[in-house]
C-alpha positions as CSV (number, residue, x, y, z in Angstrom):
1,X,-20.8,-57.7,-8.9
2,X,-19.9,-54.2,-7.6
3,X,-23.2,-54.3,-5.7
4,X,-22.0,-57.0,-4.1
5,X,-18.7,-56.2,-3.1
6,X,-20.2,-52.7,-1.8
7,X,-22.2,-54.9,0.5
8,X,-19.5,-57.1,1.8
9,X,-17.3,-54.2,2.6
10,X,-20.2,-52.4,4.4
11,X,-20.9,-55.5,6.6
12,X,-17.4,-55.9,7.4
13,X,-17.3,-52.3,8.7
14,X,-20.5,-53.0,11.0
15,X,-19.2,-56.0,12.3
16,X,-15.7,-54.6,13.1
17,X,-17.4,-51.4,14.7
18,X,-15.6,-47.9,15.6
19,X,-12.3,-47.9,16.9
20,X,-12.8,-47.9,20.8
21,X,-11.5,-45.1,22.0
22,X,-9.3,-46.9,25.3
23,X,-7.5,-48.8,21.8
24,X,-6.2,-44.9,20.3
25,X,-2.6,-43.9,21.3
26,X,-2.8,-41.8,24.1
27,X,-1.2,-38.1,23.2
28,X,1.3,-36.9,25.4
29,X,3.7,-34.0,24.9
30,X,7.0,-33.6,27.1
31,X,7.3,-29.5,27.8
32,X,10.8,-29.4,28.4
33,X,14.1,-27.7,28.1
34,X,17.5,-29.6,26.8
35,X,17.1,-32.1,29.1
36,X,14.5,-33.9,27.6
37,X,14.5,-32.6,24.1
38,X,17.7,-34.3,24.0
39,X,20.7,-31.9,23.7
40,X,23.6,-33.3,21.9
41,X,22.1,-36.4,21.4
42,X,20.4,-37.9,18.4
43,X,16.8,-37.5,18.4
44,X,16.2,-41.1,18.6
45,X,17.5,-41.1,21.8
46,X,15.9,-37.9,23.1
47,X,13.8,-38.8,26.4
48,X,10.6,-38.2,24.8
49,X,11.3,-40.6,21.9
50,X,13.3,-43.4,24.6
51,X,9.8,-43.2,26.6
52,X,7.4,-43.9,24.0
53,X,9.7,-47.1,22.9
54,X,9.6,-48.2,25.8
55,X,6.2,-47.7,26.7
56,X,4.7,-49.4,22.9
57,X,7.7,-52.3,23.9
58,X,5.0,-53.1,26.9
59,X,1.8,-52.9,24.7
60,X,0.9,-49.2,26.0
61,X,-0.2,-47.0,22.5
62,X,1.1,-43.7,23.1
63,X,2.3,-40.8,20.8
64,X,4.8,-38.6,22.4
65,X,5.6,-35.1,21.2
66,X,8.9,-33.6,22.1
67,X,8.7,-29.9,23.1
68,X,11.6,-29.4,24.1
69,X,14.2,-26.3,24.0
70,X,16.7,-25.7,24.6
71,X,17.8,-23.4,27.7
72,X,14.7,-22.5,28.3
73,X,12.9,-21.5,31.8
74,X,9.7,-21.7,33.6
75,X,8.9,-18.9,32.4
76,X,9.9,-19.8,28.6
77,X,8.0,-22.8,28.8
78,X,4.4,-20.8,29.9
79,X,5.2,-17.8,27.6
80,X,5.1,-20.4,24.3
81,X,2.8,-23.5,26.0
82,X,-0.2,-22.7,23.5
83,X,1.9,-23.9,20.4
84,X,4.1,-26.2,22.2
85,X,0.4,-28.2,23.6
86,X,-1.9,-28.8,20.3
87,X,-5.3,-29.3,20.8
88,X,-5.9,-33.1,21.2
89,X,-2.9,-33.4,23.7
90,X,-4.4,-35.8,26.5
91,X,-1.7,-35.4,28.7
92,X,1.6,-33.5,29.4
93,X,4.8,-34.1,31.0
94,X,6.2,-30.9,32.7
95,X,10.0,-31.2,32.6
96,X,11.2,-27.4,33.4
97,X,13.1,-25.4,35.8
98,X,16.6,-27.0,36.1
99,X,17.6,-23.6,33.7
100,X,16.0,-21.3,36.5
101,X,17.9,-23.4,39.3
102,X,21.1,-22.8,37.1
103,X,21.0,-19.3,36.8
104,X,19.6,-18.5,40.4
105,X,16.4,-17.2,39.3
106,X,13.9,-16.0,42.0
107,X,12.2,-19.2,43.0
108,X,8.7,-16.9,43.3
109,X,9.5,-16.3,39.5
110,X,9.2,-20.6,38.9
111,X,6.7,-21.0,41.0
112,X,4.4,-18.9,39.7
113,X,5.7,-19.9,35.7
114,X,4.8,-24.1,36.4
115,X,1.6,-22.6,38.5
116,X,0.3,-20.7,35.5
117,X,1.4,-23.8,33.3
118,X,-0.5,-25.8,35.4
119,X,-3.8,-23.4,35.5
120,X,-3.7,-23.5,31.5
121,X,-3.8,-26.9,31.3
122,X,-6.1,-27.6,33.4
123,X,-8.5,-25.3,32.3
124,X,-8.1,-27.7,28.6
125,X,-8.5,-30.6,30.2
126,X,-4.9,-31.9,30.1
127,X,-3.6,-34.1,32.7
128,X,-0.5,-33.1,33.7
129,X,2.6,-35.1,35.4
130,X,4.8,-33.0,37.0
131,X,8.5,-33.7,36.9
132,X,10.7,-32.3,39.8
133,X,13.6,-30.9,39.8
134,X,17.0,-29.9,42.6
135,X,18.7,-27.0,42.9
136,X,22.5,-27.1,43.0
137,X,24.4,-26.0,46.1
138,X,26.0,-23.4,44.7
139,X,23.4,-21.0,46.0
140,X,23.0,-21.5,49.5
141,X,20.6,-23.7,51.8
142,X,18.2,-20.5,51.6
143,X,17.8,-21.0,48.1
144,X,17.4,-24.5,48.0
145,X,15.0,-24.9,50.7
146,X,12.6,-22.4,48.7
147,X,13.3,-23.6,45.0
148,X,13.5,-27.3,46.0
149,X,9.6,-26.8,48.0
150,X,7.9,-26.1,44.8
151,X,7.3,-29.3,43.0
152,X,5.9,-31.1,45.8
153,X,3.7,-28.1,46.9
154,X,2.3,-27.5,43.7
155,X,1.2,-31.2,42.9
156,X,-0.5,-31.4,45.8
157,X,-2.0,-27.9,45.1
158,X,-3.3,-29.0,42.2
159,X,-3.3,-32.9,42.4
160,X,-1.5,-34.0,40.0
161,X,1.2,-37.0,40.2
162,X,4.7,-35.9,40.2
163,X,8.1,-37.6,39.7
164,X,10.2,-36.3,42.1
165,X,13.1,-35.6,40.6
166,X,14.0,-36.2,36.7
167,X,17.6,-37.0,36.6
168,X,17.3,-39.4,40.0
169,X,20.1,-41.8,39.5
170,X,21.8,-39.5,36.4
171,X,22.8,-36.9,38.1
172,X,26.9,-36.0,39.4
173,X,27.4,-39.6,37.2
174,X,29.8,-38.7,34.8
175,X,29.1,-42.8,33.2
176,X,25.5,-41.1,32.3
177,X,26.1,-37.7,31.6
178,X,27.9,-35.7,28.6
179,X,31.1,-33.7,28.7
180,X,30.0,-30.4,30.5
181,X,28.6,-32.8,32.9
182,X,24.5,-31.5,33.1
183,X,23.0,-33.6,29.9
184,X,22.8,-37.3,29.8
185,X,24.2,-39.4,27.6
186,X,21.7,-41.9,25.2
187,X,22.5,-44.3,28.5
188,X,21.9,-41.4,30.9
189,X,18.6,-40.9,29.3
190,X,17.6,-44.9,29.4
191,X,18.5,-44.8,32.8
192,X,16.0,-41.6,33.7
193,X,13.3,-43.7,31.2
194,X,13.5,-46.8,33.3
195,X,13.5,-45.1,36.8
196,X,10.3,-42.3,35.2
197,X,8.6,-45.8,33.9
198,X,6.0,-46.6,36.7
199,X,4.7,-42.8,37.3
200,X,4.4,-42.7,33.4
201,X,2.8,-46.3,33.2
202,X,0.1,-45.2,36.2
203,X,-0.6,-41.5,34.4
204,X,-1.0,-43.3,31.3
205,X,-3.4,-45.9,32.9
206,X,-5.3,-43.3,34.2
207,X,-6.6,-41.3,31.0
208,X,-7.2,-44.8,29.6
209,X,-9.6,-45.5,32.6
210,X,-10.7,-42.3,31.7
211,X,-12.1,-42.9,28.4
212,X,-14.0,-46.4,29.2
């Protein structure tokens, strides 16, 4: 009788056959600072986690990992990417340099943070989808024009998709943002989630192509 059972089990795995890998959750980490791992908010309704519910609510198997901190810079982000990107991570979403805009860091300094974050990963065979990001006005034109120029130059630089800029329609909205008027709210965030949803869906899509 056991014989027999051992048989039927070992014809139900032949039949079913390995997990194709196209049907795996895709692994994605976010590389952020507060914005997206979610300051003040419940971690529920921290980008990374809003994203990944919405993406499995459409039938697209991902696992996102939050890596974000707090306050951190470019420069932050590249100094700890190694343990902040574990091995198996398929894809990553870049989310930093609205700390270095704040604090009217160098833009040569940012630049050459995200381009090192970019080299890294693409030397592990990460896809990367680069997230932009606006300096405020309170630095002058000069600065803007300079720190402003490098999401779009380095995505084409080193082809990679990139959202233009991550709090498009959250931003100066006090409905969507917290009390000190920089983090979103749990709607703030939904709202960024929504807008980021098509660049996600197609950067998704792609490693899935990818693995057929």
């Amino acid at each position: 009788m056991h014989i027999a059972v051992l048989i039927l089990a070992f014809m139900t795995i032949l039949a079913s056959g390995p997990v194709r890998a196209e049907n795996r959750p895709v692994k994605l980490v976010v590389l952020g600072d507060s914005l997206s791992a979610g300051l003040g908010l419940a971690g529920q309704a921290a980008f990374p986690a809003r994203l990944q519910k919405a993406l499995r609510d459409k039938g697209i198997a991902v696992d996102i990992g939050n890596a974000g901190v707090s306050g951190d810079t470019a420069s932050g982000g590249r100094d700890r990417l190694d343990w902040s990107v574990p091995e198996g991570t398929e894809g990553v979403i870049v989310e930093l340099g609205a700390n270095d805009a704040l604090r009217g860091i160098d833009p040569a300094v940012t630049r050459a943070a995200l381009s090192d974050i970019l080299t890294r990963l693409k030397a592990r065979g990460i896809r990367v989808l680069l997230c932009g990001m606006l300096a405020p006005p309170n630095y002058g034109a000069d600065f803007a024009e300079r720190f402003n120029a490098i999401y779009p130059e380095l995505a084409r630089k080193f082809d990679v998709p990139l959202y233009p800029f991550f709090l498009d329609g959250v931003a100066a909205d006090a409905r969507l943002n917290q009390a000190d008027g920089i983090h979103p709210t749990a709607e703030g965030v939904d709202v960024i989630v929504t807008r980021i949803m098509p660049t996600v869906e197609a950067f998704v899509g792609t490693m899935n192509e990818q693995r057929r």
